[in-house]
C-alpha positions in Angstrom: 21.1 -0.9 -9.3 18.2 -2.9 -8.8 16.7 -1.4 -5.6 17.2 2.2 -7.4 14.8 0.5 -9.9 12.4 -0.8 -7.8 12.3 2.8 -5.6 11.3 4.6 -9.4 9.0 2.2 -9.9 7.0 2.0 -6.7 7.2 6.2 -7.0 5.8 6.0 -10.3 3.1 3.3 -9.1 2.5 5.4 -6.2 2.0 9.2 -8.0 -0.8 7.2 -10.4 -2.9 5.8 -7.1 -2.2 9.5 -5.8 -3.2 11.0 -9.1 -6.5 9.0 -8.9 -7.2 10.1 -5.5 -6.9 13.1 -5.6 -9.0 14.1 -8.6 -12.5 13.1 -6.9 -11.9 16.1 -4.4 -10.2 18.4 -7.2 -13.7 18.2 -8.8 -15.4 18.6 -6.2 -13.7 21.3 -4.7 -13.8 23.2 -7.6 -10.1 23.4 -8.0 -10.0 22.7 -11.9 -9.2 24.5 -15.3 -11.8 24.9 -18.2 -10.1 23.6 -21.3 -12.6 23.0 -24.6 -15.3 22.8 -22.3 -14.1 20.0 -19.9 -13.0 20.7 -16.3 -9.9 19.6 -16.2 -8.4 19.0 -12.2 -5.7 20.9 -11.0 -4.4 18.8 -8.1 -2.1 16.4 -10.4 1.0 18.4 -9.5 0.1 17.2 -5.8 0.0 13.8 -6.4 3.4 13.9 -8.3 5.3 15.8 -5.4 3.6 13.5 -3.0 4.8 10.5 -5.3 8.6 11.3 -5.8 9.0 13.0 -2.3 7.9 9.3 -1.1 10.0 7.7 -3.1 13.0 9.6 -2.6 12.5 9.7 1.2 12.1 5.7 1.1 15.2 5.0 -1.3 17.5 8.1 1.0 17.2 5.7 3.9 17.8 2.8 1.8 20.8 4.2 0.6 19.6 3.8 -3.0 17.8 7.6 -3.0 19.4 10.7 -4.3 21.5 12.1 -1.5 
């Protein structure tokens, strides 16, 4: 029970570090959505695949993952 918490937790630390990574070169790139008059970035769906496909992959060896 415990390690299933600690693998959503390091997934959900781990998609926010992501998140902030990869808005620098969503902005940069261009790769972003026009809403009010900000640009928002578009790459946030990345960094939440890359996120809980980590944290799945590390907790399915563990054995605490989703099978």
């Amino acid at each position: 029970m415990l390690y299933g918490i600690l693998a959503a937790a390091s997934a959900l630390l781990l998609t926010a570090v992501l998140s902030a990574a990869v808005r620098v070169p969503a902005l940069r790139l261009g790769i972003v959505e026009r809403r009010r008059g900000r640009r928002v970035p578009l790459l946030g769906g990345v960094a939440v695949m890359g996120g809980v496909g980590a944290g799945g992959w590390v907790g399915g060896g563990r054995g605490v993952g989703p099978p």
